[in-house]
C-alpha positions in Angstrom: 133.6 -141.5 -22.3 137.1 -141.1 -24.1 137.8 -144.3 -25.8 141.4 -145.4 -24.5 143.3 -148.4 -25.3 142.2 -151.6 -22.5 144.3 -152.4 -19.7 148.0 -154.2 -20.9 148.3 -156.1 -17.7 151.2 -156.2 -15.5 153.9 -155.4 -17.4 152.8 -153.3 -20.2 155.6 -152.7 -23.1 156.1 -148.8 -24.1 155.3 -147.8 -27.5 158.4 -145.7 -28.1 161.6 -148.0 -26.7 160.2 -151.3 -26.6 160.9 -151.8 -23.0 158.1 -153.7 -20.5 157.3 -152.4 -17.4 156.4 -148.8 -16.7 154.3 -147.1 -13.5 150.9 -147.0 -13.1 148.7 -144.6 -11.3 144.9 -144.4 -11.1 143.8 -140.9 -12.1 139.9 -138.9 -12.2 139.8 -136.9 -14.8 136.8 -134.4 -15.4 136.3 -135.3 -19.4 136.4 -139.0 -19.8 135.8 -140.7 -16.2 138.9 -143.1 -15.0 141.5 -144.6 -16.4 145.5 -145.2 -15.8 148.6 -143.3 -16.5 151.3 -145.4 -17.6 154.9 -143.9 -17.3 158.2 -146.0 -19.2 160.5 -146.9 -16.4 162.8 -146.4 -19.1 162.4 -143.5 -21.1 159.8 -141.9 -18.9 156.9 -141.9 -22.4 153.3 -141.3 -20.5 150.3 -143.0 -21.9 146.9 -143.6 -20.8 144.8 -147.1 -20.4 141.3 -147.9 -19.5 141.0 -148.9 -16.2 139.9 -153.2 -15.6 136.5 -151.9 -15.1 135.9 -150.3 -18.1 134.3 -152.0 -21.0 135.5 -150.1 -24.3 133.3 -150.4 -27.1 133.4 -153.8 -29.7 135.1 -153.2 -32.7 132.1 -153.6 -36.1 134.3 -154.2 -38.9 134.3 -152.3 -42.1 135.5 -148.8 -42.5 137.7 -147.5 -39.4 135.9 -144.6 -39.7 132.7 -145.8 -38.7 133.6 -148.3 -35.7 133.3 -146.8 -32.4 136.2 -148.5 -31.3 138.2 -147.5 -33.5 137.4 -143.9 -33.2 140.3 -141.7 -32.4 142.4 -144.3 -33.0 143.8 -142.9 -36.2 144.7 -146.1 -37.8 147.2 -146.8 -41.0 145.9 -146.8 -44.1 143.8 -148.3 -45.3 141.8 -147.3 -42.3 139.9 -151.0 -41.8 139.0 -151.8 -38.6 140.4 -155.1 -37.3 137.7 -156.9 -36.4 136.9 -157.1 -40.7 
């Protein structure tokens, strides 16, 4: 399973402008199961979510590096996970 950010709710804020609401649409993809697209209804940025149903895995604390939910995640130095 590809480890995707959870599910933002109903109206998600983009990343890139700031703004909150964007489309959503369920998607099957071969390498990684489910999840959602998200598309900005303002500047059109895509990103994906885990769907409600998916349970991502609990962040451990410690080194980024080594927490499976934090994998991929590419976190800002210092690289700790949050849940330290």
């Amino acid at each position: 399973m590809i480890n995707r950010p959870p599910f933002s709710g109903e109206y998600p804020r983009c990343v890139k402008c700031g703004n909150v609401g964007a489309h959503t649409r369920y998607a099957e993809v071969p390498v990684g199961g489910e999840c959602l697209t998200r598309a900005c209804r303002r500047c059109d940025y895509e990103w994906e979510e885990a769907t409600v149903q998916q349970k991502l895995p609990a962040h451990v604390g410690g080194n980024a590096e080594d927490c499976p939910a934090c994998s991929g995640s590419n976190p800002a130095y210092p690289f700790i996970c949050p849940a330290t």
